[in-house]
C-alpha positions in Angstrom: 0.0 0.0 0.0 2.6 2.6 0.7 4.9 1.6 -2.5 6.1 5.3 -3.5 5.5 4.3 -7.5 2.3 2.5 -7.3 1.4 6.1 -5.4 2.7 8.2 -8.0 0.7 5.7 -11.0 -2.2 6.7 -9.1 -2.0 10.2 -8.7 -1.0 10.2 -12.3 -3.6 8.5 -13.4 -6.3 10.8 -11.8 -4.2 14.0 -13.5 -4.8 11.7 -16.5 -8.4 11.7 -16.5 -9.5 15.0 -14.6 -12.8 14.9 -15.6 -13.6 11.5 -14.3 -11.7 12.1 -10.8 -14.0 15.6 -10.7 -17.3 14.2 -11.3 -16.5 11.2 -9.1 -15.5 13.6 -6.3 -18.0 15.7 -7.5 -20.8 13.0 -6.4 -19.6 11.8 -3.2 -18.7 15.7 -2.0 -22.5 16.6 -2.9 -23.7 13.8 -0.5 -21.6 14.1 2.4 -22.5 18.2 2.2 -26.4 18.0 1.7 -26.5 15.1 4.4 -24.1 17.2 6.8 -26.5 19.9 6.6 -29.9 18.0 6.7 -28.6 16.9 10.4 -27.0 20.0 11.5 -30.5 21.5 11.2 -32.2 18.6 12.7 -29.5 18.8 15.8 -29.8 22.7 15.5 -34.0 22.3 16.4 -33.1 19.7 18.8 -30.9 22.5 20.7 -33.8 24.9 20.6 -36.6 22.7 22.2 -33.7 21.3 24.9 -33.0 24.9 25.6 -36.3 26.5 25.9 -36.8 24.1 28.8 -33.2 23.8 30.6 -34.1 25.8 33.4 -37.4 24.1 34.1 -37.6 20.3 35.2 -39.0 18.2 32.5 -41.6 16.5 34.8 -43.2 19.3 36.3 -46.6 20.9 36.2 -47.8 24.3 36.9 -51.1 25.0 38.5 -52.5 29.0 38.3 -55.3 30.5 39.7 -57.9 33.4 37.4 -61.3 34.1 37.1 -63.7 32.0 36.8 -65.5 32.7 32.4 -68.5 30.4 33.2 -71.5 30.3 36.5 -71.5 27.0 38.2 -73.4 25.9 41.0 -75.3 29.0 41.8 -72.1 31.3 41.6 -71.6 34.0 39.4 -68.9 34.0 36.7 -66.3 36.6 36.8 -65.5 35.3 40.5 -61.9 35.0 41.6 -60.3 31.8 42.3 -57.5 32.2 45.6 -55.2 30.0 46.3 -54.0 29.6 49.6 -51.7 27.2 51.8 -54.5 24.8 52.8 -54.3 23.9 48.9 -50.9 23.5 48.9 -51.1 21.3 51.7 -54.1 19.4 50.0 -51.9 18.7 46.5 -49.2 17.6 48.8 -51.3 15.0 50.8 -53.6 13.9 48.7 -51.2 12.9 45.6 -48.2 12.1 48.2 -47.3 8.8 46.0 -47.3 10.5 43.0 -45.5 14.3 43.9 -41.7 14.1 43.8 -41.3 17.7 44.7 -44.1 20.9 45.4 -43.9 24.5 46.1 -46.3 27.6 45.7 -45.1 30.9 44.6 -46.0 34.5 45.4 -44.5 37.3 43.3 -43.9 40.5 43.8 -41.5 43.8 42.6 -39.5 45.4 45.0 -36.3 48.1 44.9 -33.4 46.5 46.2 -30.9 48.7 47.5 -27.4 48.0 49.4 -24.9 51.0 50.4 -25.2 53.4 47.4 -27.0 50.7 45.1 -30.3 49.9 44.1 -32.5 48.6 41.0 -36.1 46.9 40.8 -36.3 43.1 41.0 -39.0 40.5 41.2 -39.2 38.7 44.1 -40.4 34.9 44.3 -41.3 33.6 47.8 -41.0 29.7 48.0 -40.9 26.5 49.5 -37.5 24.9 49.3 -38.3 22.2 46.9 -38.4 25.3 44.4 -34.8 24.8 44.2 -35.0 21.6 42.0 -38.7 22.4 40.1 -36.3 25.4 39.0 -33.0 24.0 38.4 -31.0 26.5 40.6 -27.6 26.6 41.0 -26.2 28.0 43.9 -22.7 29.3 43.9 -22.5 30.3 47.2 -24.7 29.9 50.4 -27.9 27.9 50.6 -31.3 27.9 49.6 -34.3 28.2 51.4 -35.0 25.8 53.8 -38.0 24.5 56.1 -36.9 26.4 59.0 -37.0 29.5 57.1 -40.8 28.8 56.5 -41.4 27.5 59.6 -40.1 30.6 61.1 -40.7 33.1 58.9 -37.2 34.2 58.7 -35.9 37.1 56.7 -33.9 35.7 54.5 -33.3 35.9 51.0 -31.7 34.1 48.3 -30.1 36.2 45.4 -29.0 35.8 41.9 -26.2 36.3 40.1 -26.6 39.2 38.3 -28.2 40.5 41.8 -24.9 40.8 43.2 -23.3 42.0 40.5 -25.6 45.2 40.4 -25.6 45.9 44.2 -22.5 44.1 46.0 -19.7 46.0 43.4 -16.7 45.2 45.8 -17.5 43.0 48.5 -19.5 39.5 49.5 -23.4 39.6 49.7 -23.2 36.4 51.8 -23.9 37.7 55.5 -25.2 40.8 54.7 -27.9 42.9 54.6 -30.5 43.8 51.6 -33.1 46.5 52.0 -36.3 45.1 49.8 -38.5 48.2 50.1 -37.7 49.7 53.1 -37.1 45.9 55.3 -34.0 44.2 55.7 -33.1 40.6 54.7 -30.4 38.8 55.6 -28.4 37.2 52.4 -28.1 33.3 52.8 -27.1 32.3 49.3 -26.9 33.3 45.9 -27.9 31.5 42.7 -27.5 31.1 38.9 -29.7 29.8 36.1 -29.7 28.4 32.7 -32.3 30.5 32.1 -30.9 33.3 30.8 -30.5 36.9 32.7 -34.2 37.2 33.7 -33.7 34.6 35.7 -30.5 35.3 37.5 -32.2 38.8 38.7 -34.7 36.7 40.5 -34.8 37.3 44.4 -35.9 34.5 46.4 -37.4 34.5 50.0 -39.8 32.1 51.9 -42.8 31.7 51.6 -44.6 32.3 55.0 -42.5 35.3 55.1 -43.9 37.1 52.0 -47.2 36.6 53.7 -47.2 37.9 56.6 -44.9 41.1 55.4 -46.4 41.6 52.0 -50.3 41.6 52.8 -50.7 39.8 56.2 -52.4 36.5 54.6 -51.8 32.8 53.2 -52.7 33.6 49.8 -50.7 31.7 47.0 -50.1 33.3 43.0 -49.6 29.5 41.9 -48.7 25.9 42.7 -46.2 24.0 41.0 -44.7 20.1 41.6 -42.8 17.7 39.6 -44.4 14.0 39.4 -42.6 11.2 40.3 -39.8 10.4 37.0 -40.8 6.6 37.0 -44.3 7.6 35.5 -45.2 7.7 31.1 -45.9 10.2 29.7 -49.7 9.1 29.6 -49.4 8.2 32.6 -47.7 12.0 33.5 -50.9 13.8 31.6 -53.7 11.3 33.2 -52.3 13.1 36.1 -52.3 16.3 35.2 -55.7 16.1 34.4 -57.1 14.6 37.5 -55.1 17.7 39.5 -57.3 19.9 37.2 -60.3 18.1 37.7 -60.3 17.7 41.7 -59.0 21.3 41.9 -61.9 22.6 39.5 -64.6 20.6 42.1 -62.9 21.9 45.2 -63.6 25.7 43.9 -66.5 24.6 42.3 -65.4 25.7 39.4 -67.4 24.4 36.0 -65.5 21.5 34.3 -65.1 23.3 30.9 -64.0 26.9 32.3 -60.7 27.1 30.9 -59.7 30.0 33.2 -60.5 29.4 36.5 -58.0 27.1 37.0 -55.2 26.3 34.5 -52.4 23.5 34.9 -49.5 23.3 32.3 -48.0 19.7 32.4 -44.7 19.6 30.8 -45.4 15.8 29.8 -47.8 17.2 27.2 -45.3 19.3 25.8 -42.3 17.2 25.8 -44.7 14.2 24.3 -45.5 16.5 21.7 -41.8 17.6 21.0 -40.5 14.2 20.9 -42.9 12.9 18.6 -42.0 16.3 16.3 -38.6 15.5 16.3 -38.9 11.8 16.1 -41.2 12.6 12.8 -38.4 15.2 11.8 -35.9 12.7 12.6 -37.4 10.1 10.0 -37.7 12.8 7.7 -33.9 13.3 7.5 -32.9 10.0 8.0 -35.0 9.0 4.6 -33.7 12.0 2.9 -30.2 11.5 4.2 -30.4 8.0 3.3 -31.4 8.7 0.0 -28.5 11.4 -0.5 -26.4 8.4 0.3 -28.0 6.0 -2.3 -28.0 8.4 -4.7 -23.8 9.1 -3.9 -23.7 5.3 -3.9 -25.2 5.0 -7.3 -22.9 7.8 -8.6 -19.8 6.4 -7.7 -20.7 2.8 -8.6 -21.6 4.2 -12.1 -18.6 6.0 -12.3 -16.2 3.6 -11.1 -17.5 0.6 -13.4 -16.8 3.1 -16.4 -13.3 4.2 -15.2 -12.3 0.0 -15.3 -14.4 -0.4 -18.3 -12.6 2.3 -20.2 -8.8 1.2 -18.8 -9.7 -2.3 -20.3 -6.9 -1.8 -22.7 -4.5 -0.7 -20.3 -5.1 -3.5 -17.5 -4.0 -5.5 -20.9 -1.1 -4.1 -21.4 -0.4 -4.2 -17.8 -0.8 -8.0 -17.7 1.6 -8.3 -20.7 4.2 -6.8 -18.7 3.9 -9.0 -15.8 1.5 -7.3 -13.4 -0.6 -9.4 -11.2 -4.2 -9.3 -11.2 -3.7 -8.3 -7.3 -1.3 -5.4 -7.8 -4.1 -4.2 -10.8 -6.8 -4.4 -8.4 -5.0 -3.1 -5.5 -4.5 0.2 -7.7 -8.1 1.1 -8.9 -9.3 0.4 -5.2 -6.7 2.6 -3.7 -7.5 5.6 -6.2 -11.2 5.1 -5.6 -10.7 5.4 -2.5 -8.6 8.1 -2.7 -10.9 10.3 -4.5 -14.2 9.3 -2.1 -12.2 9.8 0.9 -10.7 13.6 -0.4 -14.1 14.0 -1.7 -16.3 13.6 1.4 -13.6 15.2 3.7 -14.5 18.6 1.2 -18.3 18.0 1.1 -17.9 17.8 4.8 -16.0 21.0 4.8 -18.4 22.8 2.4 -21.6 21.2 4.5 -19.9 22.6 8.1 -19.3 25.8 6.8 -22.0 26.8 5.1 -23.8 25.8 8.7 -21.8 28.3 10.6 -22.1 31.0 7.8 -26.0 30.8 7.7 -26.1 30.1 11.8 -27.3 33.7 12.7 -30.3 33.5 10.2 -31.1 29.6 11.2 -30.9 31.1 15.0 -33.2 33.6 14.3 -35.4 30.3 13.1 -35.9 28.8 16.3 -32.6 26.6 15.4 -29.9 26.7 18.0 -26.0 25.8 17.0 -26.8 23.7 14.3 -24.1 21.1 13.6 -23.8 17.7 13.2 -21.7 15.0 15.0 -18.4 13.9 13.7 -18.9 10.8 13.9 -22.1 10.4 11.8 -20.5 12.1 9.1 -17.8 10.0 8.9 -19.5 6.8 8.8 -21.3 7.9 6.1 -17.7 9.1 4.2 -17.0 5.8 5.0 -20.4 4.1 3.3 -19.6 6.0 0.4 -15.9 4.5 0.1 -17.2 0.8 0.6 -19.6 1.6 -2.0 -17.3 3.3 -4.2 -14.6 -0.1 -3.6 -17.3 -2.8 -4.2 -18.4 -0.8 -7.1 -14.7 -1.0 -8.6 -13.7 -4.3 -7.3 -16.0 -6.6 -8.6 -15.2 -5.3 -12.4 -11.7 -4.7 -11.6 -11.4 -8.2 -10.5 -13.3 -9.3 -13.6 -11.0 -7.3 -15.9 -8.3 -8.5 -14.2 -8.7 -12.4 -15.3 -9.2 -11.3 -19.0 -6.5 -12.5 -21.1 -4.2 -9.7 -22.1 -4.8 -10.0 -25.7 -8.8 -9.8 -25.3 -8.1 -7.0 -23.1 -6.1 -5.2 -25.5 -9.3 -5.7 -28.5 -11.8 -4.1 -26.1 -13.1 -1.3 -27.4 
């Protein structure tokens, strides 16, 4: 294989016969490149729908409270619905085998100010199993914990960003935080995936939003994550049997859509995953034909390129050669030109990814690019393909008699 003149006859021999060695290449570069791109797209919407839900865990559902659009039972429509802990505490009882994690919500904006410092921030008040329905990171500190609620202890938890606009040149752990006109005590600070929105979050218990900020158990919304081991139909016969007991304990009507709303992420990722599975056939057919079609191609090609050196695989004979060593060559230039080939279709298909990635990004597709690996096995399709193609008339040539061979036509 590495004999320095069988080398230079085959690098001769595709100079010789540029046109052939082009259209060859020609074919397998188009395939790798339009089947590099078809997955870097497919990968790129992949990132987007694993992004959009980072910072929230997959298996959780989120329960709100409105007004109710429809009368029901005697009651008048337009009425409020209230959550307050007593509901909390009834999701968290009465589904305790299925609930992994639970924790209401209260919101509120407040100015945050520390020495010469202050901005507006939104302020969530929570149970500690917020922590991991939210995917926070701390960095430094803790979270809230049960003896905060119990408590009602004025802590708070801060994000990142948090500090960086108010603590400029010392710790926040420790100190003190003026949240419209009361101090907190700082006990941790955080960071998201979620982006900067986020990581200006300020987080405090529960129990004490309510008794500082209105004197009351009311709750802005209940969320929980159900237990992983359950399917997704499973997941969403849940979901709706949170809405349905919820809806009769406010005795709210069954088809008010308002009321009472629940988001169950197992609907939405069910739905995603069969998009992508449906997107992912899509490609896979498409990418699969791009490779037939490559295949084809370079099968064509390379039974013409033995066909037409008939005459010289004759002559070669005459002088001695073995039908091995003749065989051995047209492989090694086939596979020569496929492997160049889809190594530049793999360059071309990777580049014209990054160069379009702002417009695909402004799609909904997110870093679209495709694994390494894929696109080599399929290089590497192409140069079995391309070597069966020429063996099997190369080895057929190479048994002809030299003296037919050197009649052909």
């Amino acid at each position: 294989m590495f004999d320095l003149d069988l080398w230079r006859e085959i690098f001769q021999s595709i100079n010789k016969n540029r046109t052939r060695s082009l259209l060859s290449g020609f074919t397998v570069a188009f395939a790798i490149m339009l089947f590099t791109i078809l997955f870097g797209v497919i990968n790129g919407l992949k990132n987007s729908f694993s992004e959009a839900f980072v910072d929230d865990a997959n298996n959780a559902i989120f329960i709100w409270s409105g007004k109710t659009s429809k009368a029901n039972k005697g009651l008048q429509t337009g009425r409020e619905i209230i959550f307050k802990n007593e509901d909390y505490e009834y999701l968290k009882t009465e589904f305790e085998d299925k609930v992994e994690y639970i924790t209401a919500r209260v919101y509120k904006n407040v100015e945050a100010s520390f020495r010469n410092e202050k901005n507006n921030y939104t302020l969530r008040a929570v149970h500690p199993d917020h922590q991991y329905l939210e995917r926070t990171i701390m960095q430094e500190g803790r979270y809230i914990n049960q003896r905060d609620i119990d408590h009602k202890t004025k802590v708070v938890v801060i994000g990142r960003l948090v500090e960086e606009d108010l603590f400029l040149t010392t710790t926040p752990l420790g100190k003190y935080i003026n949240l419209s006109g009361i101090q907190y005590k700082v006990v941790g600070v955080f960071s998201d995936d979620g982006g900067d929105n986020e990581e200006r979050m300020i987080y405090m218990p529960v129990s004490t939003a309510q008794q500082v900020y209105g004197n009351n158990d009311h709750l802005d919304q209940i969320n929980l994550t159900y237990q992983p081991t359950m399917s997704y139909s499973e997941a969403i016969d849940f979901g709706l049997d949170i809405e349905r007991k919820m809806k009769h304990r406010f005795s709210v009507a069954k088809s008010d859509q308002r009321a009472i709303r629940v988001f169950n992420m197992a609907s939405q990722t069910k739905s995603v995953n069969q998009m992508m599975t449906a997107l992912g056939f899509i490609v896979i057919i498409v990418g699969l034909g791009t490779l037939i079609a490559g295949i084809v191609g370079i099968s064509n090609i390379m039974i013409f390129v033995v066909k037409e050196r008939t005459k010289e695989i004759g002559i070669r004979k005459a002088l001695g050669s073995k039908p091995v060593s003749i065989v051995r060559m047209i492989l090694l230039e086939s596979i020569l030109v496929t492997a160049l080939s889809g190594y530049v279709g793999l360059l071309i298909g990777t580049g014209i990814l990054e160069w379009a990635t702002p417009v695909l990004e402004d799609n909904f597709i997110k870093d679209p690019g495709v694994s390494m690996t894929l696109v080599v096995g399929a290089t590497f399709t192409l140069i079995i393909a391309g070597s069966l193609a020429g063996y099997l008339p190369a080895k057929r040539a190479s048994r002809i008699k030299p003296i037919v061979a050197l009649r052909a036509d």
